[in-house]
MOPAC internal coordinates of N, CA, C and O (Angstrom, degrees):
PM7 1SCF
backbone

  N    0.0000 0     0.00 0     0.00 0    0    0    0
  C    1.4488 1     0.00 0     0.00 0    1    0    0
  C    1.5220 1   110.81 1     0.00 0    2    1    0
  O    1.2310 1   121.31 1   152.56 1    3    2    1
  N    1.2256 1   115.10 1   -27.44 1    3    2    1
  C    1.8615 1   121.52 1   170.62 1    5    3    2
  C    1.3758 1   109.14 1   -34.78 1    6    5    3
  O    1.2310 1   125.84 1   113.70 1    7    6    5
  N    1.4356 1   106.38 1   -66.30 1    7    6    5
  C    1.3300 1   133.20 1  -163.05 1    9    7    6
  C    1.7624 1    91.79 1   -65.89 1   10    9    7
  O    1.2310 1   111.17 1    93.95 1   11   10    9
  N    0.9143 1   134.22 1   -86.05 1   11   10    9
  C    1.3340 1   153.41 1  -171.81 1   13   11   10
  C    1.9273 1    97.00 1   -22.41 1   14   13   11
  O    1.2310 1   132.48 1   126.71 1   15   14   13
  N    1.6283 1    93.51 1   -53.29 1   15   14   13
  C    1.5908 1   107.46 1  -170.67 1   17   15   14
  C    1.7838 1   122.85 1   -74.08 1   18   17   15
  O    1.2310 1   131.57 1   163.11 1   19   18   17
  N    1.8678 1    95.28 1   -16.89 1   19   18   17
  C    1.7036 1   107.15 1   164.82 1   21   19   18
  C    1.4759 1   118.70 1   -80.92 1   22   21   19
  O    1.2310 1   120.58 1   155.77 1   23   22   21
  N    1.2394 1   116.50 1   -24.23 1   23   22   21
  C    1.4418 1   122.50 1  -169.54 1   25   23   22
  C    1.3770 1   109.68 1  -171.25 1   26   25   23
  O    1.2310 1   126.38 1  -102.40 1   27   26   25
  N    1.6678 1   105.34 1    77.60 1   27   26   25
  C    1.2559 1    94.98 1   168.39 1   29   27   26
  C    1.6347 1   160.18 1   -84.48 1   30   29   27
  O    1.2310 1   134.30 1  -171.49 1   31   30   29
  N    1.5473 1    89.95 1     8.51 1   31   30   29
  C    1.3809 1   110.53 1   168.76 1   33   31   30
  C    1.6867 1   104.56 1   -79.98 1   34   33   31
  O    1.2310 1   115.40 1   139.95 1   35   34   33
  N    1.2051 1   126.33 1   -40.05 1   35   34   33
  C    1.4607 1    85.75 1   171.59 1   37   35   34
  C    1.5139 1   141.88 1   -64.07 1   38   37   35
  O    1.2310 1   124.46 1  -134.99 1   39   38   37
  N    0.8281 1   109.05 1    45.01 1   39   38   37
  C    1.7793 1   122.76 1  -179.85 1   41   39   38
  C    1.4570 1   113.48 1  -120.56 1   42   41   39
  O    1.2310 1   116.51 1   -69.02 1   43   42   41
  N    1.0616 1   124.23 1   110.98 1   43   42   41
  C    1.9053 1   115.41 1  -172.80 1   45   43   42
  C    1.7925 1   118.96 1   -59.01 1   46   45   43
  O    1.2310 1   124.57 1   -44.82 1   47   46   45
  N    1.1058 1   108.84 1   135.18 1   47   46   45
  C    1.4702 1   108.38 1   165.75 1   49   47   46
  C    1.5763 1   124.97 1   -18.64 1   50   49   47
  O    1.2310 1   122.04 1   -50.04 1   51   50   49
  N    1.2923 1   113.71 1   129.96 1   51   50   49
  C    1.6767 1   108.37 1  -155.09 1   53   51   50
  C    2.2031 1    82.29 1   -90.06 1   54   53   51
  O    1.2310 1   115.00 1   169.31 1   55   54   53
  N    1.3386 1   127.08 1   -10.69 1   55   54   53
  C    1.6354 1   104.50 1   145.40 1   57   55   54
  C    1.3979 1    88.73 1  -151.91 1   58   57   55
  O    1.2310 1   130.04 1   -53.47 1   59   58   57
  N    1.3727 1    98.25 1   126.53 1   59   58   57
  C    1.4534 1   113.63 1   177.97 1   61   59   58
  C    1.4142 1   117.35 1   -78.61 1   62   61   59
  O    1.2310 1   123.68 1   171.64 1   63   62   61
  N    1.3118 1   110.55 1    -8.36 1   63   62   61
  C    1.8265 1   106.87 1   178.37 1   65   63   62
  C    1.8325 1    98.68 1   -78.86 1   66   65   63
  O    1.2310 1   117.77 1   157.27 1   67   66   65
  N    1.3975 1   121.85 1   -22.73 1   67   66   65
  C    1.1479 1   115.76 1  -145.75 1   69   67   66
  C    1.9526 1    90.87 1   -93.86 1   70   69   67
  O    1.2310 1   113.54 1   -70.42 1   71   70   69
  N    1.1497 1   129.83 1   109.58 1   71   70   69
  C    1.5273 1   133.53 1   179.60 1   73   71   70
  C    1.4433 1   114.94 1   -64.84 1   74   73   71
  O    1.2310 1   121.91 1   138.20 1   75   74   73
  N    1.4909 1   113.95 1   -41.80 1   75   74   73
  C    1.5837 1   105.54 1   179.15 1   77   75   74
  C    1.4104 1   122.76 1   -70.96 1   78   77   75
  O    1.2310 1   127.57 1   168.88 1   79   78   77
  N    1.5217 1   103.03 1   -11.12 1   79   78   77
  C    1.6981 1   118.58 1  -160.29 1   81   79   78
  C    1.6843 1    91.27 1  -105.50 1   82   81   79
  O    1.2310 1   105.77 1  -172.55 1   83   82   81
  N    0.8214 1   144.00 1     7.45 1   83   82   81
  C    1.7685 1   144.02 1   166.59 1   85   83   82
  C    1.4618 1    82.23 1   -42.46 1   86   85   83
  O    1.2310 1   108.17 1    77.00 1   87   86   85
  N    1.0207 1   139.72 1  -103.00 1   87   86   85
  C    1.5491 1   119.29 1  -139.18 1   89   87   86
  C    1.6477 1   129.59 1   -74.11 1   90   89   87
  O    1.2310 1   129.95 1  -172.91 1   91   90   89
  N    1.1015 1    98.42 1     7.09 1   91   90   89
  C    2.0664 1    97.74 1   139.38 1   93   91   90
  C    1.1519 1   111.42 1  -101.68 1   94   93   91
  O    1.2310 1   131.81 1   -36.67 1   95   94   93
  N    1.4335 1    94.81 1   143.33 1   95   94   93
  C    1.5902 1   130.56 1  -156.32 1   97   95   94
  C    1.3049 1    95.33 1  -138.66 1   98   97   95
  O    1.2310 1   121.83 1   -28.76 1   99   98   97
  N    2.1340 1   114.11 1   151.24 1   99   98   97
  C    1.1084 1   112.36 1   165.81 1  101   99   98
  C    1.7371 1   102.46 1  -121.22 1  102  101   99
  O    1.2310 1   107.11 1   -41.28 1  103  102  101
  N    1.1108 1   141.61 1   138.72 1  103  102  101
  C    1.6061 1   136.85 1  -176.66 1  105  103  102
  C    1.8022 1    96.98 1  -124.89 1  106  105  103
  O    1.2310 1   140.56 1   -65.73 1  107  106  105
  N    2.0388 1    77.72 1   114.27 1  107  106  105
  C    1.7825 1    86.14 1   176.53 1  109  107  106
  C    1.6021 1   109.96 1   -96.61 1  110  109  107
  O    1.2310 1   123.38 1   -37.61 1  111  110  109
  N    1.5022 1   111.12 1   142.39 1  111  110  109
  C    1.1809 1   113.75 1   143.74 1  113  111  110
  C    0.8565 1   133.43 1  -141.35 1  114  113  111
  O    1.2310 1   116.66 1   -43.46 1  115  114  113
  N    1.7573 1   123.96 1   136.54 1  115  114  113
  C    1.5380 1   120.46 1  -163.93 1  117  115  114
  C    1.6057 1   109.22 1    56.60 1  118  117  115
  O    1.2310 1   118.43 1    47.09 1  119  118  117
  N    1.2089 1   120.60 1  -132.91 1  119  118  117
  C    1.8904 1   139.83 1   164.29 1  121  119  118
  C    1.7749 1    93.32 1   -67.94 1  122  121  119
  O    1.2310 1   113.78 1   125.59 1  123  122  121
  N    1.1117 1   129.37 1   -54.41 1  123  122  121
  C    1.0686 1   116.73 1  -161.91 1  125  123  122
  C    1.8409 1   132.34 1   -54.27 1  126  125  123
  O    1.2310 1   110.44 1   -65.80 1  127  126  125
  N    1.1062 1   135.57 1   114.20 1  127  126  125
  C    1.6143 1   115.93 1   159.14 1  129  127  126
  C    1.3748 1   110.98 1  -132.26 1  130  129  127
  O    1.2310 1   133.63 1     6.72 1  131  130  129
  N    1.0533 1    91.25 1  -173.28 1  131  130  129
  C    1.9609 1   104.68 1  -150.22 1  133  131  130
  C    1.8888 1   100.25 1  -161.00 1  134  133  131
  O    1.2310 1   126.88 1   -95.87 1  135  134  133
  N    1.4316 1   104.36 1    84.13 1  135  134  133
  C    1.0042 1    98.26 1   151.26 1  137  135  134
  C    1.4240 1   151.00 1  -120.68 1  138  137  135
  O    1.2310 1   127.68 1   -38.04 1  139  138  137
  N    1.5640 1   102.82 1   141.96 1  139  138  137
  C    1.3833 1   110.26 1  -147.28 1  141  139  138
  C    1.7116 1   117.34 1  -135.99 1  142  141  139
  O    1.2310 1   122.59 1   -30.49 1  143  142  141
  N    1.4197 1   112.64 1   149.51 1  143  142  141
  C    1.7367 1   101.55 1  -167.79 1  145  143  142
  C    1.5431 1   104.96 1  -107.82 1  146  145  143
  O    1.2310 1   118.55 1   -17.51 1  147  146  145
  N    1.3729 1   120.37 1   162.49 1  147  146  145
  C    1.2799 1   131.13 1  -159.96 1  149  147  146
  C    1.4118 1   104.21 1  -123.15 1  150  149  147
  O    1.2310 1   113.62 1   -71.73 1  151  150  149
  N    1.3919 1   129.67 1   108.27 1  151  150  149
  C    1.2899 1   136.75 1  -171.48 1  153  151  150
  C    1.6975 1   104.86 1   -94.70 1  154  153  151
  O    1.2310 1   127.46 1   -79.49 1  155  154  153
  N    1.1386 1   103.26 1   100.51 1  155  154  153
  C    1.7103 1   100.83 1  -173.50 1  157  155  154
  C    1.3445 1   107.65 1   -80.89 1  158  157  155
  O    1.2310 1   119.91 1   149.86 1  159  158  157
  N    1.1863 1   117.77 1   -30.14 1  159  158  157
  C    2.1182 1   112.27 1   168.99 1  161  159  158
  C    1.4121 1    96.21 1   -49.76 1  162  161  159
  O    1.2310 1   108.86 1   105.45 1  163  162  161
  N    1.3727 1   138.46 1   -74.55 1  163  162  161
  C    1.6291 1   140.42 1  -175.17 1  165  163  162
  C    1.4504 1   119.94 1   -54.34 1  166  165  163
  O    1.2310 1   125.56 1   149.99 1  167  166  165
  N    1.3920 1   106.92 1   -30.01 1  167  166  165
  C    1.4566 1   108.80 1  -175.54 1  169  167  166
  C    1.2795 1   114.52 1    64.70 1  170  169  167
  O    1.2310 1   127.88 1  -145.66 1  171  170  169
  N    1.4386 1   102.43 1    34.34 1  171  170  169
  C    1.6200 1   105.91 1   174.10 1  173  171  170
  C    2.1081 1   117.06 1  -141.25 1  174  173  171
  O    1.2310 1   131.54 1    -9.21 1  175  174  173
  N    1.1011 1    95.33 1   170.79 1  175  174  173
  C    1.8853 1    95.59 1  -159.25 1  177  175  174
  C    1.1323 1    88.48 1  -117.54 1  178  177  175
  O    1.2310 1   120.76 1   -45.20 1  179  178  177
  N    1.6846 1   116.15 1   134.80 1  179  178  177
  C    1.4847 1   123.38 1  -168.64 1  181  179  178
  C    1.9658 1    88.65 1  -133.62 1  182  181  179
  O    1.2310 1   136.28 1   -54.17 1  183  182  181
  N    1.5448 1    86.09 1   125.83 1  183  182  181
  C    1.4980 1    89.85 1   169.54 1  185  183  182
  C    1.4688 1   122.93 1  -104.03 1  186  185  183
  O    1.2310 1   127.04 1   -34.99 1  187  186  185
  N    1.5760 1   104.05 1   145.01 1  187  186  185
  C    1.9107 1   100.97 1  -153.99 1  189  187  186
  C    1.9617 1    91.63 1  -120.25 1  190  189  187
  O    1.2310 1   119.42 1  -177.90 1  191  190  189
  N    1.0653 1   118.71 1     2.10 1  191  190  189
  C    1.1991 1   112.59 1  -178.60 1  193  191  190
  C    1.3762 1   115.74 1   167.54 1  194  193  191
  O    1.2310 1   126.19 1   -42.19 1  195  194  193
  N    1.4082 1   105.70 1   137.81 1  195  194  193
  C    1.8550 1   108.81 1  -164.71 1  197  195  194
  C    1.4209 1    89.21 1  -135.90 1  198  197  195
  O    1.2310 1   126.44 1   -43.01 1  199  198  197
  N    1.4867 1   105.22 1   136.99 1  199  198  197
  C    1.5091 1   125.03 1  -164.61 1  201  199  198
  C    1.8461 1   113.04 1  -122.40 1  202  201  199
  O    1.2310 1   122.44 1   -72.23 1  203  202  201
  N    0.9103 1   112.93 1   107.77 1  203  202  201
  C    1.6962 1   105.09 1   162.44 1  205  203  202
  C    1.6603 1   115.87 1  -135.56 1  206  205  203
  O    1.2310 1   135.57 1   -35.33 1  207  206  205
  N    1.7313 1    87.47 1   144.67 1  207  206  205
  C    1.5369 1   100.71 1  -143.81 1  209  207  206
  C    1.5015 1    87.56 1  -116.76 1  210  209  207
  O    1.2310 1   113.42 1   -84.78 1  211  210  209
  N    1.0944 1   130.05 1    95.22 1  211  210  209
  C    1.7980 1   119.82 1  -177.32 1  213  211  210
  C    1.8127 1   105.11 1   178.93 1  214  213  211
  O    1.2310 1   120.10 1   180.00 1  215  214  213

C-alpha cells in the first residue's frame, strides 16, 4: 500500500474497458492486492478491498 499510496496512478485501471471507473485501481504484489479508488477532489486514496491469495 506504500507504493500504491506514493503514486497511485501507476497501477492500471482495476477494468480498463469501464471509462467512468479509471480511478479504481488494483496494485499487485507477490499474493498480495489492494484494490483501491483515488478521489482526486480530496486528493486522497481510499482502499475498498485487500486480497491475499497463498
Amino acid at each position: 500500500m506504500d507504493i500504491a499510496g506514493r503514486d497511485p496512478w501507476s497501477f492500471p485501471p482495476f477494468d480498463s474497458r469501464d471509462r467512468e471507473g479509471e480511478d479504481v485501481r488494483a496494485a499487485a504484489v507477490g499474493h498480495l492486492t489492494a484494490v483501491y479508488w483515488i478521489n482526486r477532489v480530496a486528493g486522497r486514496l481510499y482502499v475498498i478491498d485487500i486480497i491475499w491469495l497463498g
